[in-house]
PyMOL Python script that loads the backbone (N, CA, C, O; Angstrom):
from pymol import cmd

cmd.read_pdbstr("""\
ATOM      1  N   UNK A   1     148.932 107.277 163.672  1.00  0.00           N
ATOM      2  CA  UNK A   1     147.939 107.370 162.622  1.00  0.00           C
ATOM      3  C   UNK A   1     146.523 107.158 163.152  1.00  0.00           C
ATOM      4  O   UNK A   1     145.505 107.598 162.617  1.00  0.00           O
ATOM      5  N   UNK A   2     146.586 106.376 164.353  1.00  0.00           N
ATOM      6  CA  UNK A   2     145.183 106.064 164.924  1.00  0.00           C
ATOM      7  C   UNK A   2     144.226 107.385 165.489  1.00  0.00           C
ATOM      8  O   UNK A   2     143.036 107.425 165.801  1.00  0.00           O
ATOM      9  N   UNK A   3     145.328 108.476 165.476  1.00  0.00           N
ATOM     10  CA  UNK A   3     144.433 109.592 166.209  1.00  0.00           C
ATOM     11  C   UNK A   3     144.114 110.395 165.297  1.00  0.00           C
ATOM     12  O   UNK A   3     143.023 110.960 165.380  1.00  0.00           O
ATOM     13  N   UNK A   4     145.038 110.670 164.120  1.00  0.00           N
ATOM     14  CA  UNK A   4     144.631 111.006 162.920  1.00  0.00           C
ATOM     15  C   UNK A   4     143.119 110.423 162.624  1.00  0.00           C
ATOM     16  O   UNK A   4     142.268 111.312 162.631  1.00  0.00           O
ATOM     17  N   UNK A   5     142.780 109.507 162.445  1.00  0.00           N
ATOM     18  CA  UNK A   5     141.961 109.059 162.281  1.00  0.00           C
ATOM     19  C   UNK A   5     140.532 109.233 162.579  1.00  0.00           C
ATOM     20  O   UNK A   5     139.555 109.287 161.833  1.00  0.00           O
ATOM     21  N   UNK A   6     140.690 109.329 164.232  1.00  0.00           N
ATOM     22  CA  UNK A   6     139.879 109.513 164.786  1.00  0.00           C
ATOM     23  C   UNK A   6     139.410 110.967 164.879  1.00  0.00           C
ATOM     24  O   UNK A   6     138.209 111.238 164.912  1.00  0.00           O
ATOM     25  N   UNK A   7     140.460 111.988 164.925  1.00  0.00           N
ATOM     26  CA  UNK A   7     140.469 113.560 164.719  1.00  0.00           C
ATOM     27  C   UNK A   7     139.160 113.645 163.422  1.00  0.00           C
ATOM     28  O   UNK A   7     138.067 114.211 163.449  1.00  0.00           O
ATOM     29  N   UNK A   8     139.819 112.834 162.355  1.00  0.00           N
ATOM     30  CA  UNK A   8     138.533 112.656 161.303  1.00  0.00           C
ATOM     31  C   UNK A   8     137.162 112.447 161.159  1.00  0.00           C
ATOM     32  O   UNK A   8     136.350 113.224 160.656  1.00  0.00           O
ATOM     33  N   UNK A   9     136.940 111.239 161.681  1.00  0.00           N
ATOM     34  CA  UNK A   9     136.136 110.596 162.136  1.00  0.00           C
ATOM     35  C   UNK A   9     134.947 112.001 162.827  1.00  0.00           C
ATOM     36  O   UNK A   9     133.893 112.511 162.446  1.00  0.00           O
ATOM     37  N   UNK A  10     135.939 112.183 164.076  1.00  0.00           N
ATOM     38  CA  UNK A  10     135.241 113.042 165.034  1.00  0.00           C
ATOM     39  C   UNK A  10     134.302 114.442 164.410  1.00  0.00           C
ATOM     40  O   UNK A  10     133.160 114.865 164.592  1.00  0.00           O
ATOM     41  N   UNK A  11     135.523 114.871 163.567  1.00  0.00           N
ATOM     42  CA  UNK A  11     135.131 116.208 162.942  1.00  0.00           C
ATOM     43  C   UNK A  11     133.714 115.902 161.598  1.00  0.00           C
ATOM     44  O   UNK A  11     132.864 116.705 161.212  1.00  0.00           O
ATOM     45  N   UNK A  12     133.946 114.390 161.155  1.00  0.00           N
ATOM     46  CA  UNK A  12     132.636 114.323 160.040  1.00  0.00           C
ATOM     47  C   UNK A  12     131.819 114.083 161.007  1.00  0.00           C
ATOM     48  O   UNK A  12     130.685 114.390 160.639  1.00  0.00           O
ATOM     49  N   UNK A  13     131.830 113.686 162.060  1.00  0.00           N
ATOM     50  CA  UNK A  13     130.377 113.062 163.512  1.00  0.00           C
ATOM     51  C   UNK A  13     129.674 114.738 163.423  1.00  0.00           C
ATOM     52  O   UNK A  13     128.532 115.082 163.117  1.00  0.00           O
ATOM     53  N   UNK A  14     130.984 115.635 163.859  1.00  0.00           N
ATOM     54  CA  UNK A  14     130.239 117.431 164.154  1.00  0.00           C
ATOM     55  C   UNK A  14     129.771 117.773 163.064  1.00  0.00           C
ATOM     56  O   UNK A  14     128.771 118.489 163.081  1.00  0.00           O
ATOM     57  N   UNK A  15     130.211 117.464 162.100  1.00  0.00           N
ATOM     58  CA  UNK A  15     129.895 118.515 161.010  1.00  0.00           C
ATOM     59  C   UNK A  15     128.274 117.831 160.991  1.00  0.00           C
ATOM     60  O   UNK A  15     127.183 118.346 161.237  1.00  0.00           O
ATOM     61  N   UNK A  16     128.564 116.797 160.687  1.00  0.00           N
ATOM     62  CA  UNK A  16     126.588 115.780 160.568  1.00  0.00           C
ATOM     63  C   UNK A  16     125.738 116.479 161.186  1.00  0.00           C
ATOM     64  O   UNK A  16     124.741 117.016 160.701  1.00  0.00           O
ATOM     65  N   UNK A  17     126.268 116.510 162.792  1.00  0.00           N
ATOM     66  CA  UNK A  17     125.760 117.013 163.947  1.00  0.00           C
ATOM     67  C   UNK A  17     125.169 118.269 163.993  1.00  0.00           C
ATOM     68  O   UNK A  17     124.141 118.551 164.608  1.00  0.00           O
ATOM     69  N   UNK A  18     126.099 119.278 163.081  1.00  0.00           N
ATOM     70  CA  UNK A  18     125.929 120.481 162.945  1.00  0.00           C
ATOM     71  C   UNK A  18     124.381 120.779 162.263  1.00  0.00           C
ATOM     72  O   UNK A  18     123.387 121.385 162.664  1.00  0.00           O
ATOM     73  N   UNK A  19     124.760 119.933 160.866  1.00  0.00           N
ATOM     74  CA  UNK A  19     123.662 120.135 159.964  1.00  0.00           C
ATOM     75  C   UNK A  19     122.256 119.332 159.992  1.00  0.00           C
ATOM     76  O   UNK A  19     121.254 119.678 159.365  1.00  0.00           O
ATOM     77  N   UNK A  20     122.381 117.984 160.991  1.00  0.00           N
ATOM     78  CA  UNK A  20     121.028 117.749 161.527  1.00  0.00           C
ATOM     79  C   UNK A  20     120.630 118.487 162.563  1.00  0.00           C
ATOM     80  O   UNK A  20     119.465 118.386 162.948  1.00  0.00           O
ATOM     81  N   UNK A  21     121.462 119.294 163.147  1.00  0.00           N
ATOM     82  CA  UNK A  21     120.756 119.941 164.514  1.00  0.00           C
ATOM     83  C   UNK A  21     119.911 121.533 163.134  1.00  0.00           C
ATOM     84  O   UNK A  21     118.743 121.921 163.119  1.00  0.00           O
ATOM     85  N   UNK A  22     120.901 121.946 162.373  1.00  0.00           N
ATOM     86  CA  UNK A  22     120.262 122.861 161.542  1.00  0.00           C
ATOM     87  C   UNK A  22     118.619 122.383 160.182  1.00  0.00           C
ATOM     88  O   UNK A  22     117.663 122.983 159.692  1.00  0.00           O
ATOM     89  N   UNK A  23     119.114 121.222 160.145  1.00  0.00           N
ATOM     90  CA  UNK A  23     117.700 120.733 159.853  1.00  0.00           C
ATOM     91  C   UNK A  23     116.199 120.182 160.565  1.00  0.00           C
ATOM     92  O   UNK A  23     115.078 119.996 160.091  1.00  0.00           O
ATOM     93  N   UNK A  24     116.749 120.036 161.850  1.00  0.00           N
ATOM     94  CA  UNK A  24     115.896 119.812 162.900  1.00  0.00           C
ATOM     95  C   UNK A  24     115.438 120.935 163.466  1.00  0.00           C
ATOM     96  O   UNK A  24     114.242 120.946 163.757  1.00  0.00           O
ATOM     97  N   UNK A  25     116.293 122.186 163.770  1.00  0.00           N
ATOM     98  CA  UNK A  25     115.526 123.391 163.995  1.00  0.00           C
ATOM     99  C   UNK A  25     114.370 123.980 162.801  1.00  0.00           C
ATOM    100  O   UNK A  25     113.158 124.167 162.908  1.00  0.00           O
ATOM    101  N   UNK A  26     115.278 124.169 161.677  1.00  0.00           N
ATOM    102  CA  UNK A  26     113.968 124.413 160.321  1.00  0.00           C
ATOM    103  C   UNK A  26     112.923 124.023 160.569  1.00  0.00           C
ATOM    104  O   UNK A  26     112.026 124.792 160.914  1.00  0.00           O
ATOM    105  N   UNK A  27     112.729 122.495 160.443  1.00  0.00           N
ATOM    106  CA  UNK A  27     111.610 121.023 160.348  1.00  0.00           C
ATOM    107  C   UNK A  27     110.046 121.708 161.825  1.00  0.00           C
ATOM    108  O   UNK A  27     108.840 121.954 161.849  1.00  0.00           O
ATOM    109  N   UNK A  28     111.454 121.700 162.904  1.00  0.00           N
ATOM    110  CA  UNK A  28     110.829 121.987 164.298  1.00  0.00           C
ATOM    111  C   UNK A  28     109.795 123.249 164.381  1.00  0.00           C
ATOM    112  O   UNK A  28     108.714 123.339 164.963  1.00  0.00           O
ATOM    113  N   UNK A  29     110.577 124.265 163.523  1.00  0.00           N
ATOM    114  CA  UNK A  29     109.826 125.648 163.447  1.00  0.00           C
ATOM    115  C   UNK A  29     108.426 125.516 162.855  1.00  0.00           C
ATOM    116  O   UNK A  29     107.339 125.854 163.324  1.00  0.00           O
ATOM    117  N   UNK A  30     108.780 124.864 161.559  1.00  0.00           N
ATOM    118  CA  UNK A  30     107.720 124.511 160.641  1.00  0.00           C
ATOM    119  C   UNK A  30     106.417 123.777 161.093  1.00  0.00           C
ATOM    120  O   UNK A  30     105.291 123.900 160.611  1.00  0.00           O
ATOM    121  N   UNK A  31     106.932 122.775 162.403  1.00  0.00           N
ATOM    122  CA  UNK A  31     106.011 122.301 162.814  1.00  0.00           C
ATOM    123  C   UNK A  31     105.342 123.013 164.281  1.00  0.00           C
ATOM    124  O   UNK A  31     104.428 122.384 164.814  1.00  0.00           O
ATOM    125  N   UNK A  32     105.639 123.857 164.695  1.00  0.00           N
ATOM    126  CA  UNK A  32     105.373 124.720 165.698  1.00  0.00           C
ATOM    127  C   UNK A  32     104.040 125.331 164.761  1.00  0.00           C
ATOM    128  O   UNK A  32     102.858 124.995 164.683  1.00  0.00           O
ATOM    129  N   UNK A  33     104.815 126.333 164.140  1.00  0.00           N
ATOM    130  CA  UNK A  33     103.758 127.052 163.155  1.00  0.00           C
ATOM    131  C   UNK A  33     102.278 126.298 162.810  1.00  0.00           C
ATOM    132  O   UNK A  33     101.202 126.867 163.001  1.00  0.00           O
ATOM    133  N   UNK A  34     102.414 124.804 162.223  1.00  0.00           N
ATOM    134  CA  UNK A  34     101.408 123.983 162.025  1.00  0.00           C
ATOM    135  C   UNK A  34     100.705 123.645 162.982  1.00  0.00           C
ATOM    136  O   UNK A  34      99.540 123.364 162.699  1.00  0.00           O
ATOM    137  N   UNK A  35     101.237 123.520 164.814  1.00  0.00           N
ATOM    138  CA  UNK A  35     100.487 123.248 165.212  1.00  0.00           C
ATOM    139  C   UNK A  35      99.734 124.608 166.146  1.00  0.00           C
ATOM    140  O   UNK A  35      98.579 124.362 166.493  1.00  0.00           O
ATOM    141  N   UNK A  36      99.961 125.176 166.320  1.00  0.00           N
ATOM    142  CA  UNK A  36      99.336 126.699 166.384  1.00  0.00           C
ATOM    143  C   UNK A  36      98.674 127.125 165.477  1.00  0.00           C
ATOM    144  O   UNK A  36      98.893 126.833 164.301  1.00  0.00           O
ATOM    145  N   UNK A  37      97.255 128.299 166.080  1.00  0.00           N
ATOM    146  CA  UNK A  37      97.039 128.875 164.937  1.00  0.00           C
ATOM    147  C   UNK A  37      97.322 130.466 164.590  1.00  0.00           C
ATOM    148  O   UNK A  37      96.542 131.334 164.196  1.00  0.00           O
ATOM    149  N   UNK A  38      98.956 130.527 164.932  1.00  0.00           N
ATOM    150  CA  UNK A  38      99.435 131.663 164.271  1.00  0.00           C
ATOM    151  C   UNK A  38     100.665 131.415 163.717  1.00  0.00           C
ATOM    152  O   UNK A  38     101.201 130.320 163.884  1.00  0.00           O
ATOM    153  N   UNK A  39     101.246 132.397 163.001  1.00  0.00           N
ATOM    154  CA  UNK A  39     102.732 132.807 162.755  1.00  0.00           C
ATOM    155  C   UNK A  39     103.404 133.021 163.630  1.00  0.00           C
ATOM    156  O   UNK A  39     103.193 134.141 164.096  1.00  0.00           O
ATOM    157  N   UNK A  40     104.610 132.144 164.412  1.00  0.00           N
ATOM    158  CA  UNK A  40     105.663 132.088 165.513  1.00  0.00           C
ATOM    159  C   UNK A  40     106.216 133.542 165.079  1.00  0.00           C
ATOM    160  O   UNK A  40     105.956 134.552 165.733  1.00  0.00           O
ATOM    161  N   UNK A  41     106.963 133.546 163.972  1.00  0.00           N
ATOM    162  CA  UNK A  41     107.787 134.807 163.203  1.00  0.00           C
ATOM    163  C   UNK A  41     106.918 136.499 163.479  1.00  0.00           C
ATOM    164  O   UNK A  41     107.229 137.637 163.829  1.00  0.00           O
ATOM    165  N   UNK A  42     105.718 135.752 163.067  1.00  0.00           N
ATOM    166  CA  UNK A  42     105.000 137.093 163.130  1.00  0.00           C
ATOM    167  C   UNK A  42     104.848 137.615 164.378  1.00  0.00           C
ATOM    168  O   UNK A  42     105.450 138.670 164.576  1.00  0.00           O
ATOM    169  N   UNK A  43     104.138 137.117 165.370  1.00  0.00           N
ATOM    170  CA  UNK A  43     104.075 137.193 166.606  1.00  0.00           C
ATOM    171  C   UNK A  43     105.410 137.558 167.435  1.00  0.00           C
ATOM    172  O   UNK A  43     105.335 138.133 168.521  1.00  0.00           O
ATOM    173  N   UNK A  44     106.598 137.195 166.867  1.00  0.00           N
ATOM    174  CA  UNK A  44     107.655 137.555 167.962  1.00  0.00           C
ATOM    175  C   UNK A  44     108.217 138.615 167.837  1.00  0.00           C
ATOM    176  O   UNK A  44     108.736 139.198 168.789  1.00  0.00           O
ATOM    177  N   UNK A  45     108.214 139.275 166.034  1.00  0.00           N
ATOM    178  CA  UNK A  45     108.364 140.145 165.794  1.00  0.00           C
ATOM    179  C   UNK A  45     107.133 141.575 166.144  1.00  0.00           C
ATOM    180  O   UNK A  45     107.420 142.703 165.743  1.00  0.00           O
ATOM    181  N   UNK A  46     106.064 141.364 166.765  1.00  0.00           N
ATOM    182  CA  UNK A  46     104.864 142.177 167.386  1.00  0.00           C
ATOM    183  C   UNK A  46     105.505 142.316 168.692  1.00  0.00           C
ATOM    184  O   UNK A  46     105.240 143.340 169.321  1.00  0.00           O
ATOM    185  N   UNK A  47     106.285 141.482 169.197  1.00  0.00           N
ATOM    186  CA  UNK A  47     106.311 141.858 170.557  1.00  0.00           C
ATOM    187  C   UNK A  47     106.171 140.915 171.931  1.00  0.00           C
ATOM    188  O   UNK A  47     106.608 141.098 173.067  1.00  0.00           O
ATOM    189  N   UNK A  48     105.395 139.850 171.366  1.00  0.00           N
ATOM    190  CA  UNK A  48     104.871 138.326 171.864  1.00  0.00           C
ATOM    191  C   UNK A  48     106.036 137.822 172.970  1.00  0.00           C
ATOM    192  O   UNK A  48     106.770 136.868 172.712  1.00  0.00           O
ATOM    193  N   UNK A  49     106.097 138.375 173.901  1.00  0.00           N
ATOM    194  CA  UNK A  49     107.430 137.371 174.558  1.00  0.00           C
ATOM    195  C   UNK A  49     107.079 136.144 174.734  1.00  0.00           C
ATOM    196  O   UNK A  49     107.841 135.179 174.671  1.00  0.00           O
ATOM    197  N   UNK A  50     105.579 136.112 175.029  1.00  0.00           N
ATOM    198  CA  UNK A  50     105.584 134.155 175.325  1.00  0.00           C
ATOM    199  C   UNK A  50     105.773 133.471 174.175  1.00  0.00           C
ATOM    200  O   UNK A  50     106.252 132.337 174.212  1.00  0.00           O
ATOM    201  N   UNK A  51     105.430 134.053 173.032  1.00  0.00           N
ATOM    202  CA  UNK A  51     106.083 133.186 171.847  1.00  0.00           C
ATOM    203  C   UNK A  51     107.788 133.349 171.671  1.00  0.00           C
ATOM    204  O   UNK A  51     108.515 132.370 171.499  1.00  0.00           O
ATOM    205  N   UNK A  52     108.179 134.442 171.727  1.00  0.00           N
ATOM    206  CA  UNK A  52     109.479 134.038 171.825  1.00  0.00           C
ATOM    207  C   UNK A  52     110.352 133.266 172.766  1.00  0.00           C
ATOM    208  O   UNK A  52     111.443 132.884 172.343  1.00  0.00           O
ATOM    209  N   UNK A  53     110.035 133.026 173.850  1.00  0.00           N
ATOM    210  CA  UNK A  53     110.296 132.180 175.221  1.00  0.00           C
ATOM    211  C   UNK A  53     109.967 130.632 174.528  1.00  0.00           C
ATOM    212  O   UNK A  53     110.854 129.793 174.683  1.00  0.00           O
ATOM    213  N   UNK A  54     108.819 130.251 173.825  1.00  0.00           N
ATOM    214  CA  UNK A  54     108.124 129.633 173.352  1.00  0.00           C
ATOM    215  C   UNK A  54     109.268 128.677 172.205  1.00  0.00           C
ATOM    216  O   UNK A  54     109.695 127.556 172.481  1.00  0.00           O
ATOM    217  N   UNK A  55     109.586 129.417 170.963  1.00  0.00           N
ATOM    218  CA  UNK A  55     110.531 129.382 170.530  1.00  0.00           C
ATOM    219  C   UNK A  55     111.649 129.526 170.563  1.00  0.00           C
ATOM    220  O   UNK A  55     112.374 129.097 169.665  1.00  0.00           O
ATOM    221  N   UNK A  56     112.035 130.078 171.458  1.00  0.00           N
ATOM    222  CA  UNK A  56     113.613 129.797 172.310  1.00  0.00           C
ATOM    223  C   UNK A  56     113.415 128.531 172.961  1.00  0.00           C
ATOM    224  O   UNK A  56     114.152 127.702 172.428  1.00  0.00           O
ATOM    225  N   UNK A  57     112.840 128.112 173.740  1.00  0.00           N
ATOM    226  CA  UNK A  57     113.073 126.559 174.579  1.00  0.00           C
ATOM    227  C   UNK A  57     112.848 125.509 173.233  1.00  0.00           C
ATOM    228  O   UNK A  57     113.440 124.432 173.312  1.00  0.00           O
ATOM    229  N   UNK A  58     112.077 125.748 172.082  1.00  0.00           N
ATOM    230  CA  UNK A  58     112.124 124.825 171.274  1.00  0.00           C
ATOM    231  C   UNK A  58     113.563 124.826 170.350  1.00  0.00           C
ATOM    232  O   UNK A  58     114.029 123.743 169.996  1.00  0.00           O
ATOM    233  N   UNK A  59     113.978 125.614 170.123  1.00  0.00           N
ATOM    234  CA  UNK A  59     115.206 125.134 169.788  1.00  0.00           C
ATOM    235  C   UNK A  59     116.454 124.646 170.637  1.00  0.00           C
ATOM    236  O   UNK A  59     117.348 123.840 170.377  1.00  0.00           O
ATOM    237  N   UNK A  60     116.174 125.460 171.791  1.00  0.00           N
ATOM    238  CA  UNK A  60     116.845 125.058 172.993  1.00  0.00           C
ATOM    239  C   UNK A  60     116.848 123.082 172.787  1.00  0.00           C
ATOM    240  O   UNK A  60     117.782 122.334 172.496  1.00  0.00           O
ATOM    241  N   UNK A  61     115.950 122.894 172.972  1.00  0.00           N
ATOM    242  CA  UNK A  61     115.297 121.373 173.292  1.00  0.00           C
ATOM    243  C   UNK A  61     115.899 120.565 172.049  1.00  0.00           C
ATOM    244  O   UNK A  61     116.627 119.597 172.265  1.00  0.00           O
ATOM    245  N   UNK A  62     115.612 120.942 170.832  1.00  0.00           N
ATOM    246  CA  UNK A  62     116.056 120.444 169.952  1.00  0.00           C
ATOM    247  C   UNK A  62     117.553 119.882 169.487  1.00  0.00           C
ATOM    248  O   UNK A  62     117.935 118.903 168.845  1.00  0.00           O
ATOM    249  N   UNK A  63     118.423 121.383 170.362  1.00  0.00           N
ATOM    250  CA  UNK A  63     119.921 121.405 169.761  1.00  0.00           C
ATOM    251  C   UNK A  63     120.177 120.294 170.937  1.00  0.00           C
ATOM    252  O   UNK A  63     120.741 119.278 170.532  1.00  0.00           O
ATOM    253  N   UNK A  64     119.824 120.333 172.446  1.00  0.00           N
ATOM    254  CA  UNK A  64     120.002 119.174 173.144  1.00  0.00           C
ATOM    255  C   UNK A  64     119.854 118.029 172.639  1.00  0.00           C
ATOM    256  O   UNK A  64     120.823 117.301 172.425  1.00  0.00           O
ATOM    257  N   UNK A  65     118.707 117.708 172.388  1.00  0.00           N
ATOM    258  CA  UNK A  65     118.425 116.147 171.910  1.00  0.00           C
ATOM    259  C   UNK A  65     119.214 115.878 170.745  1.00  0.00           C
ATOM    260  O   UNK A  65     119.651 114.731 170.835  1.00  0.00           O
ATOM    261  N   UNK A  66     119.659 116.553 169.481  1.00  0.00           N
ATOM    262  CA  UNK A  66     120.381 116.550 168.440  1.00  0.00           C
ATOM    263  C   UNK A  66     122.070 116.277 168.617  1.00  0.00           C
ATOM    264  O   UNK A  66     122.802 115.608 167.887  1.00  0.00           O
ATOM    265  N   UNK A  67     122.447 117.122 169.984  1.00  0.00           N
ATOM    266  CA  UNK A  67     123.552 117.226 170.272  1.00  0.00           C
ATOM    267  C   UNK A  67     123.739 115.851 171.186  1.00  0.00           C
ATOM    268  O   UNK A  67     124.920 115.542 171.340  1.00  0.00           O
ATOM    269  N   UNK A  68     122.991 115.176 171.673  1.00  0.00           N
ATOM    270  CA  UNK A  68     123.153 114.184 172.595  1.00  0.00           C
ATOM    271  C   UNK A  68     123.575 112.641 171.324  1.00  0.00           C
ATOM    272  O   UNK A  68     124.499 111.829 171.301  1.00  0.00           O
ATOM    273  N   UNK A  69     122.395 112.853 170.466  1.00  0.00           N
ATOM    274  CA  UNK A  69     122.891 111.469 169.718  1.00  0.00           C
ATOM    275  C   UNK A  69     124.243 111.772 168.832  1.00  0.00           C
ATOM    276  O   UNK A  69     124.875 110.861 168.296  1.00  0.00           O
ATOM    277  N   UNK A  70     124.568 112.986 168.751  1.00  0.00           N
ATOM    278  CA  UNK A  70     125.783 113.037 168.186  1.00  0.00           C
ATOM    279  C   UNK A  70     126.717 112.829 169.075  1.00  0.00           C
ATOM    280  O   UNK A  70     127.555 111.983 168.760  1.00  0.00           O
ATOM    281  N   UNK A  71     126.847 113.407 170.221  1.00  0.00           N
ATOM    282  CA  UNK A  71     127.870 113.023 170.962  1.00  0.00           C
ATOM    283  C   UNK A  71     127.796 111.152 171.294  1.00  0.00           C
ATOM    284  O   UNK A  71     128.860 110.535 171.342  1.00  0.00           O
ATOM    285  N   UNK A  72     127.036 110.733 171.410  1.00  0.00           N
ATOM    286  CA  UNK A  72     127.014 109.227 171.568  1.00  0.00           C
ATOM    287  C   UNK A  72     127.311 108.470 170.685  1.00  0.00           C
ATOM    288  O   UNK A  72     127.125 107.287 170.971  1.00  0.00           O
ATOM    289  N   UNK A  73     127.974 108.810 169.033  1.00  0.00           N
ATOM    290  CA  UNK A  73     128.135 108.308 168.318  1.00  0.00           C
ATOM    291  C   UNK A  73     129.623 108.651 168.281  1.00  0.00           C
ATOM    292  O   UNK A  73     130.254 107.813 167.638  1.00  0.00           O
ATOM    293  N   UNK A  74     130.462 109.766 168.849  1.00  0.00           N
ATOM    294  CA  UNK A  74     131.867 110.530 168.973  1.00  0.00           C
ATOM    295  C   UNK A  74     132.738 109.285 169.780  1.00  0.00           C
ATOM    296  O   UNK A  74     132.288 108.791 170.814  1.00  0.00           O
ATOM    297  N   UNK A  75     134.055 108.837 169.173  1.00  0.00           N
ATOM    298  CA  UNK A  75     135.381 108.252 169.735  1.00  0.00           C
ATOM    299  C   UNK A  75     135.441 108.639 170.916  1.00  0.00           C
ATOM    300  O   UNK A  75     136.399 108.323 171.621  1.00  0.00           O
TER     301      UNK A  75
END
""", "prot")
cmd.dss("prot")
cmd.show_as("cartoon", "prot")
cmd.util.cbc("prot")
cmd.orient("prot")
């Protein structure tokens, strides 16, 4: 029963994990945008590779750091 348990446990840690790493990307974007003075979206869709490079390592960065305190909290 103890692994049962933990199987549980584990899977509500990912799912958390899942949806703060998906609220931390949103939040992250939002604040990219604010601190620039353009549209990330707009710009990548023009063609912008350094903004998309730009915004690829920021979520990159994000799902790491997100994924790290979740795993440190995992059985």
């Amino acid at each position: 029963m103890h692994i049962i348990e933990n199987l549980i446990i584990n899977f509500v840690y990912a799912a958390f994990g899942i949806l703060m790493t998906l609220a931390a990307m949103y939040y992250g974007t939002i604040l990219l945008d604010k601190m620039t003075d353009f549209d990330t979206s707009d710009q990548i869709k023009a063609g912008n590779t350094a903004a998309g490079i730009v915004y690829g390592c920021l979520l990159i960065g994000i799902s790491i750091a997100v994924g790290q305190v979740v795993a440190a909290g995992l059985n």
